[in-house]
C-alpha positions as CSV (number, residue, x, y, z in Angstrom):
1,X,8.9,-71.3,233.0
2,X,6.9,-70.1,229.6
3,X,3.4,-71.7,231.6
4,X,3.7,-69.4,234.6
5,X,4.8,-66.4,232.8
6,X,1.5,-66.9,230.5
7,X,-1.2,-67.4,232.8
8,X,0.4,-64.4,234.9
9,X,-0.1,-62.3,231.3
10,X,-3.5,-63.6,231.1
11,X,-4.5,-62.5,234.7
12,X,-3.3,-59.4,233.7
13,X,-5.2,-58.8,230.9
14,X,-8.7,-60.4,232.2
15,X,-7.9,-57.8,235.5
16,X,-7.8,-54.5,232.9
17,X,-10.9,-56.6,231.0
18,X,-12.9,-56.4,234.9
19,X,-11.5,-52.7,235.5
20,X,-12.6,-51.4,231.8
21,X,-15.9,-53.1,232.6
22,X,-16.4,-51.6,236.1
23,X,-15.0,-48.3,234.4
24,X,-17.8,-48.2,231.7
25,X,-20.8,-49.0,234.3
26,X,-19.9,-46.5,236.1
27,X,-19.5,-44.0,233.2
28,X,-22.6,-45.7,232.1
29,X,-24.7,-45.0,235.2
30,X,-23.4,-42.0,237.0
31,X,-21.5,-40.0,234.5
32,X,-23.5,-39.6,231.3
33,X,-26.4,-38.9,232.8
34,X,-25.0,-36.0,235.1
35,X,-23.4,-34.7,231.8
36,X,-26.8,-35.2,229.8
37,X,-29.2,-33.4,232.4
38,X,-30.2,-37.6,232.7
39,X,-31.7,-38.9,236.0
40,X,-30.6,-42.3,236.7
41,X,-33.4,-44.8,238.4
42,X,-33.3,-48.6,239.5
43,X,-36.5,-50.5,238.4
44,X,-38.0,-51.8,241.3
45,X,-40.8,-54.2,240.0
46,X,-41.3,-56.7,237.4
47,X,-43.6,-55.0,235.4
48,X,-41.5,-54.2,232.5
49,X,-39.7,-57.4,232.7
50,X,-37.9,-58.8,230.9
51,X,-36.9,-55.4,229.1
52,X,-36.0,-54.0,232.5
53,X,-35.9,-56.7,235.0
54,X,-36.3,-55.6,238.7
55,X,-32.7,-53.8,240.1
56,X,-32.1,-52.4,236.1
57,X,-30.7,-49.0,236.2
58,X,-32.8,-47.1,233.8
59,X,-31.2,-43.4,232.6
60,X,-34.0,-40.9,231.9
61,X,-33.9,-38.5,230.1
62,X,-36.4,-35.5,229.3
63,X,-37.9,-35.0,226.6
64,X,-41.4,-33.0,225.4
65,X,-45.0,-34.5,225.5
66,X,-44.6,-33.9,221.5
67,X,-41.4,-36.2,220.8
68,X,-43.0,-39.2,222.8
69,X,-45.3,-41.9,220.6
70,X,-46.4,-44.9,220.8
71,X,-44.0,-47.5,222.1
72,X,-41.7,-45.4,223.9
73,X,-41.2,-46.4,227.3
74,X,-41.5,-43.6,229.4
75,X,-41.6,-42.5,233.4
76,X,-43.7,-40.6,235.2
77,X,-44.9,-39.4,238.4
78,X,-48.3,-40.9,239.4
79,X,-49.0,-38.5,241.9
80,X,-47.9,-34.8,242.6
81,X,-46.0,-34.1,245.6
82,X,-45.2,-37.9,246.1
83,X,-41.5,-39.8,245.3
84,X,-42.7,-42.7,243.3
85,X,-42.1,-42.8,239.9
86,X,-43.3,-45.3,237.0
87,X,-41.7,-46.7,234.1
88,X,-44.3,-48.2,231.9
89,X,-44.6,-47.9,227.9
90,X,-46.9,-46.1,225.9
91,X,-49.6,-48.0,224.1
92,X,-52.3,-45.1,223.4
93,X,-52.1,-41.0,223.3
94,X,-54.9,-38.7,222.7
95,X,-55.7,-35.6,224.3
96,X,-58.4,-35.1,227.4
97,X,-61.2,-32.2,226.8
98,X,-59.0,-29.4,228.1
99,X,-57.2,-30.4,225.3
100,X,-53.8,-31.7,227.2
101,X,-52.0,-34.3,225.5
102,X,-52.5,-37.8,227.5
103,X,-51.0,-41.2,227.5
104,X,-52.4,-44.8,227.9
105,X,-49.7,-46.8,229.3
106,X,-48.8,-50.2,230.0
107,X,-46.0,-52.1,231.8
108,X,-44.4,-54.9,229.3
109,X,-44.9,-57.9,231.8
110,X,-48.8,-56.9,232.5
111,X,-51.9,-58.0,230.5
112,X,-53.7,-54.8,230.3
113,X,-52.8,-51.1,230.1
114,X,-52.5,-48.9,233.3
115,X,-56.1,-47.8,234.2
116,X,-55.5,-44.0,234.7
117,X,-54.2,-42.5,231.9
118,X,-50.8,-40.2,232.2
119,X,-50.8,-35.9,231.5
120,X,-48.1,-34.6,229.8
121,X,-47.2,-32.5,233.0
122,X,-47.0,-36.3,234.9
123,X,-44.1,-37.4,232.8
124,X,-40.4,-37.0,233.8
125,X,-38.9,-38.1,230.5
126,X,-38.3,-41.5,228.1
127,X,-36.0,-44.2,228.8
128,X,-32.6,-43.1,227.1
129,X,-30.9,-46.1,228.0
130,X,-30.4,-49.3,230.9
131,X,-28.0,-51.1,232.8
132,X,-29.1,-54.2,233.5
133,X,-28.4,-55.7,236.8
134,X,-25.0,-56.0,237.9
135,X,-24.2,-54.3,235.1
136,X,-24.4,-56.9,232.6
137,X,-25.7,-55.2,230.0
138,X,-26.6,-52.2,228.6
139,X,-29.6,-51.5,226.5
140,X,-29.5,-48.5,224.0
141,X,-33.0,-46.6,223.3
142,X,-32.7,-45.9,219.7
143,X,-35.3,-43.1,218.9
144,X,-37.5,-43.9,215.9
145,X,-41.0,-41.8,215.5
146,X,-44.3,-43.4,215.3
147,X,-45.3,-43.3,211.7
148,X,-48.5,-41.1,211.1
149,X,-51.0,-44.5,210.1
150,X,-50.1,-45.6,213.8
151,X,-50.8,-42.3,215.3
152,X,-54.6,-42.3,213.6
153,X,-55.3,-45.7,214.7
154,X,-55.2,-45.3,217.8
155,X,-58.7,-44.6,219.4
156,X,-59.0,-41.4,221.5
157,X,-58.1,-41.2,225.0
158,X,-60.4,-41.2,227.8
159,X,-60.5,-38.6,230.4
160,X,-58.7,-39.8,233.4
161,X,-60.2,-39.4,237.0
């Protein structure tokens, strides 16, 4: 009698386990970032892997050209007008000769940075946080800024174009 009783409690418990799970997903992917002004994405290629595998929900969130630096991953919109949008990181910023802040940026999973280089008008906003796929994990963007010696190494950008 105690057996059946038991596994009957522990079915119980491992179905509110599953339902707080599928509860915090959801919160995690369609909640927050309609509270937080957030836009929630799926990564559709491999090129941040294995960061954000392809099918990752990334939240983004916006931010201005001034609070992004080197190593934040951010996404942007390659082309004015058109749908796509990129999630790469940033490996190099500078300013072009108008004097527009620009970023060099690279995918994780690729061996050499993006060859046109991104305007701060181009970018939607950094990566605030990820859901892996399925929902299996969740991967918090903690915001730490680039020290200054990291900011004058890095050579000046190129003019894109």
């Amino acid at each position: 009698m105690a057996v059946p009783r038991l596994a009957a409690s522990l079915l119980s418990l491992c179905s509110w386990v599953v339902l707080g799970i599928a509860v915090a997903v959801v919160g995690a992917a369609v909640v927050v970032p309609g509270l937080s002004g957030s836009t929630p994405m799926t990564v559709l290629t491999g090129s941040m892997g294995p960061t954000y595998p392809s099918g990752t929900l990334v939240v983004v969130r916006p931010v201005s050209a001034e609070e992004i630096g080197i190593g934040t991953p951010i996404t942007y919109q390659p082309r004015s007008g058109e749908p796509t949008m990129v999630t790469h990181r940033v490996v190099g910023m500078g300013h072009d000769a108008d004097g527009e802040r620009v970023f060099t940026t690279q995918g994780d999973a690729n061996e050499a940075p993006d060859r046109e280089q991104v305007r701060a008008g181009q970018v939607r906003g950094e990566v605030w946080y990820a859901v892996g796929p399925g929902g299996r994990r969740v991967l918090l963007r903690v915001r730490r800024r680039p020290a200054p010696a990291q900011l004058a190494s890095t050579p000046p950008a190129r003019r894109a174009g």
